[in-house]
N, C-alpha and C positions, 0 to 999 in steps of 0.2 A: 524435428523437435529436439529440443536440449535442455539440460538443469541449469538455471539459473540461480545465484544469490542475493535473496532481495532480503536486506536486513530489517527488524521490525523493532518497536520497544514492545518489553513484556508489558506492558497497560493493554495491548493489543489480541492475546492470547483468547481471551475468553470469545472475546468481538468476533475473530475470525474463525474460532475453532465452531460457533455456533451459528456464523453466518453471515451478522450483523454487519460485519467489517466486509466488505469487496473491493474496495477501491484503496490506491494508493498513491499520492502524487509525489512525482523526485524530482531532483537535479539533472538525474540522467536516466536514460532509457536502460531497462532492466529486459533485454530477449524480445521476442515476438511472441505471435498468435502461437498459443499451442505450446508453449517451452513452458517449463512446470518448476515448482521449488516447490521448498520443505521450512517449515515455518511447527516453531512448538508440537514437533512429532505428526503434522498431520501435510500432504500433498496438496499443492495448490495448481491451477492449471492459469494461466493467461489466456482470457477470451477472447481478446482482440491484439492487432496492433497498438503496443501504447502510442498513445497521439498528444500532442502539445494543447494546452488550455491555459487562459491567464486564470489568474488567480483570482480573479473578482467571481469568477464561474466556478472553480475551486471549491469556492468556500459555501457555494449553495448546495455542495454535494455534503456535507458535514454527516451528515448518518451513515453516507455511505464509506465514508472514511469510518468510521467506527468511532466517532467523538457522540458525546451526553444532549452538545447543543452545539452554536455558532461561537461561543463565549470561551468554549473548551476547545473548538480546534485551534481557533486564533492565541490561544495561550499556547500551547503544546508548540504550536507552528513557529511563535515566538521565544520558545526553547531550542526548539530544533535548529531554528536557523536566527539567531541572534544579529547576523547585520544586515539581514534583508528586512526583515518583519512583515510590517504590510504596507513600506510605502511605494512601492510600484504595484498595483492592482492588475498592471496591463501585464506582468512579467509574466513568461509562459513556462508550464512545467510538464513534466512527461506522467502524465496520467495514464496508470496501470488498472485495471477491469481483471478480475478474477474471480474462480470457487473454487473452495475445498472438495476436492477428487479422490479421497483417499488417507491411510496412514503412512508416515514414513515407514521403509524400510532400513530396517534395526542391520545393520553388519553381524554375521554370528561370529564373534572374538574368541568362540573354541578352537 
């Protein structure tokens, strides 16, 4: 197992620290099964191997991504990724599966 950095927007914080949020699709694979990050002070684990999914599949998971509706991720997604948007539905993305495991540990700076 190892620490990985999987970067988040703060709109995310609440989503994840209470549950809502578990899932996270990217550009690139962020670790395996079992490697963990630290996201807004609290430990996250990696349940599976992330695995590849188009995005037409993607976008039925919208809760699980921690979006309101289907109307909110496709906005967000069309922020985040401004020259893809959604016209390739078939394109595949690394779909990450996690829980919260914990709080970060704070470095003592004394």
């Amino acid at each position: 197992m190892a620490e990985v950095k999987i970067p988040f927007l703060e709109r995310f914080r609440e989503p994840m620290l209470n549950g809502t949020k578990y899932m996270t699709s990217r550009t690139k694979r962020y670790g395996k099964k079992g490697d963990t990050f630290t996201a807004f002070g609290a430990e996250f684990k990696l349940l599976n191997d992330p695995f590849l999914l188009p995005l037409k599949n993607i976008i039925m998971e919208w809760k699980a991504e921690g979006f309101e509706s289907i109307g909110d991720f496709q906005l967000t997604w069309c922020q985040i990724h401004p020259r893809r948007k959604f016209e390739d539905l078939e394109e595949k993305f690394w779909v990450h599966v996690f829980r919260r495991v914990g709080r970060a540990h704070l470095k003592n700076s004394c």
